[in-house]
N, C-alpha and C positions, 0 to 999 in steps of 0.2 A: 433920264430913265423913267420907264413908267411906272413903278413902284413909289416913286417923290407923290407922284398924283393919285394914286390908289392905292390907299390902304389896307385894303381886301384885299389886296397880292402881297402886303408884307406878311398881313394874319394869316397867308397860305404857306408862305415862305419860310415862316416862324417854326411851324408845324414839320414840315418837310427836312431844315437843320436839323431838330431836335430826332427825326429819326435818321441822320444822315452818320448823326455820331456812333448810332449802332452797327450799323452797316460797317463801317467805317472800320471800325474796331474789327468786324467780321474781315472786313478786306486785307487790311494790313494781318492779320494773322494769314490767310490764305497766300498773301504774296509773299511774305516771307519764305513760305514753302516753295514758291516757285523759285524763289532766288536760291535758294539750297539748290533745289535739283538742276537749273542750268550751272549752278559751280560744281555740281558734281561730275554733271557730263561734258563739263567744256566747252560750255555754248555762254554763257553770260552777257555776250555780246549780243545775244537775240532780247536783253531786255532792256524796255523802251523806259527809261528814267524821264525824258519828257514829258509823256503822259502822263505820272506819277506826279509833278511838279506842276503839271496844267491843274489837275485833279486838286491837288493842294491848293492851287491860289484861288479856285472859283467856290472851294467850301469857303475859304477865307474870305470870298467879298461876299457871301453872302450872309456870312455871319454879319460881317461889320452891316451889313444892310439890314437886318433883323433889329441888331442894336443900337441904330441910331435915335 
């Protein structure tokens, strides 16, 4: 990966996690709501839990890419 050989894309990457936590925090509060209101109307099935779990594993490597 090219982050192994430039280290000016970790010190970018670095920067980018650290506000990714905020957002982050903003998201999962916003999405919650959405999952309320499609169990309210009976649709729940319109949401995409993969995305949710893509989203997850790609903060997750790039954390561990920060901190190695």
């Amino acid at each position: 990966m090219r982050f192994e050989t430039e280290l000016k894309l970790v010190a970018q990457l670095s920067f980018i996690v650290d506000e990714v936590d905020e957002i982050w925090t903003e998201f999962t509060t916003e999405n919650d709501m959405v999952i309320d209101c499609l169990v309210d109307l009976g649709r729940e099935s319109e949401y995409f839990i993969d995305q949710i779990a893509q989203l997850c594993d790609l903060i997750s490597l790039s954390r561990a890419i920060v901190n190695r």
